[in-house]
N, C-alpha and C positions, 0 to 999 in steps of 0.2 A: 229850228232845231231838229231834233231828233235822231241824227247823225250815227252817234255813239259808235258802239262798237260791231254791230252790225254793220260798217260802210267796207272791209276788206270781203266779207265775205263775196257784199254784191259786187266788188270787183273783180274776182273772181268769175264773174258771168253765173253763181250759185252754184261753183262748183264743191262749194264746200267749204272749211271754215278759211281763216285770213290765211292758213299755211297750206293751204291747198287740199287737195282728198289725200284719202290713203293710200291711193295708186299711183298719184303724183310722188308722194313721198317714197314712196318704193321702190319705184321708177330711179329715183333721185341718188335713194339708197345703193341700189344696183350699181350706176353710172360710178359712183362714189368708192366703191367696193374695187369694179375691175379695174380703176385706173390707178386707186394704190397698190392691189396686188401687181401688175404690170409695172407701175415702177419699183416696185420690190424685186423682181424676175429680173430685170434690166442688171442688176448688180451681179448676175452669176451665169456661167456659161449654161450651154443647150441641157447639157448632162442635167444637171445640178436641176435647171426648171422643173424638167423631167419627171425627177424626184419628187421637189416640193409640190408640184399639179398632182402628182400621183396623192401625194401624203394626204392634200386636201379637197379630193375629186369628193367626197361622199358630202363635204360644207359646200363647195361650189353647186353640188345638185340641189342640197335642201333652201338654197338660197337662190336656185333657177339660172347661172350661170354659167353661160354654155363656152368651150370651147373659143366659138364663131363669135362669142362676143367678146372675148378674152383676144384673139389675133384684133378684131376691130382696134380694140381701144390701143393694143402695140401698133399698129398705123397708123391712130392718129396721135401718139405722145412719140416713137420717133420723127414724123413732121415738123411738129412741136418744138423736137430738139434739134433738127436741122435750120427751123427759122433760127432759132434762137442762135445758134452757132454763124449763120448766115449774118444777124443783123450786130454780134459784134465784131466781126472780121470787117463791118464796114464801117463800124465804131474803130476800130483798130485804125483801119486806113485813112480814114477822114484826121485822127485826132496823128498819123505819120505825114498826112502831109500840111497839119498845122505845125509841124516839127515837132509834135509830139508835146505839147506843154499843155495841153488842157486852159481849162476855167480858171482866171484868177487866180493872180499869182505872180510875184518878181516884177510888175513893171512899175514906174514911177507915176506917183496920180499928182492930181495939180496940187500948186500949192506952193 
C-alpha cells in the first residue's frame, strides 16, 4: 500500500503536484492563448490583424506574449493546415479512383 494520491506527483519527477508546476501550466497557458488568438487572425485580412494586435498589444504584454511567438505559432497552424489540406486531396484521389463510392454501401451480401 500506500500508493494514494501522492503517486502523480512522484511521477512527475517531484515536480509538483499531479498537474504539474505553476510554470508548466503557464507555459501551457501561453501555448494555449497564442494558437487561438492566431486562428482568430486567420479569419481577417493583414489590415484588420493590425488593428485587433494593436487593440490588444497592452494584454499580450501583461500576459508575456510576444510578437516572435505570435508569427511562430502562424507557422506552425498554417503547416498544420497545409497537411491537413494535403491529406484530404489524397483522400479525394484514393476514394476518385475507387470510383468514388466509399465504405459500404449498394453491393449485394450473401444470402
Amino acid at each position: 500500500g500506500g500508493g494514494g494520491g501522492g503517486g502523480g506527483a512522484r511521477g512527475l519527477a517531484g515536480q509538483g503536484t499531479t498537474y504539474g508546476t505553476r510554470a508548466m501550466f503557464d507555459e501551457s497557458q501561453k501555448r494555449r492563448r497564442c494558437k487561438h488568438l492566431v486562428l482568430y487572425l486567420e479569419r481577417h485580412d493583414g489590415e484588420t490583424q493590425s488593428k485587433i494586435l494593436e487593440g490588444v498589444k497592452t494584454e499580450l504584454a501583461d500576459l508575456g506574449i510576444t510578437s516572435r511567438e505570435l508569427r511562430h505559432w502562424q507557422k506552425k497552424e498554417d503547416k498544420a493546415i497545409a497537411e491537413r489540406e494535403k491529406k484530404q486531396q489524397q483522400a479525394n484521389l484514393a476514394a476518385a479512383a475507387r470510383g468514388g463510392g466509399g465504405d459500404g454501401g449498394g453491393g449485394v451480401g450473401p444470402g
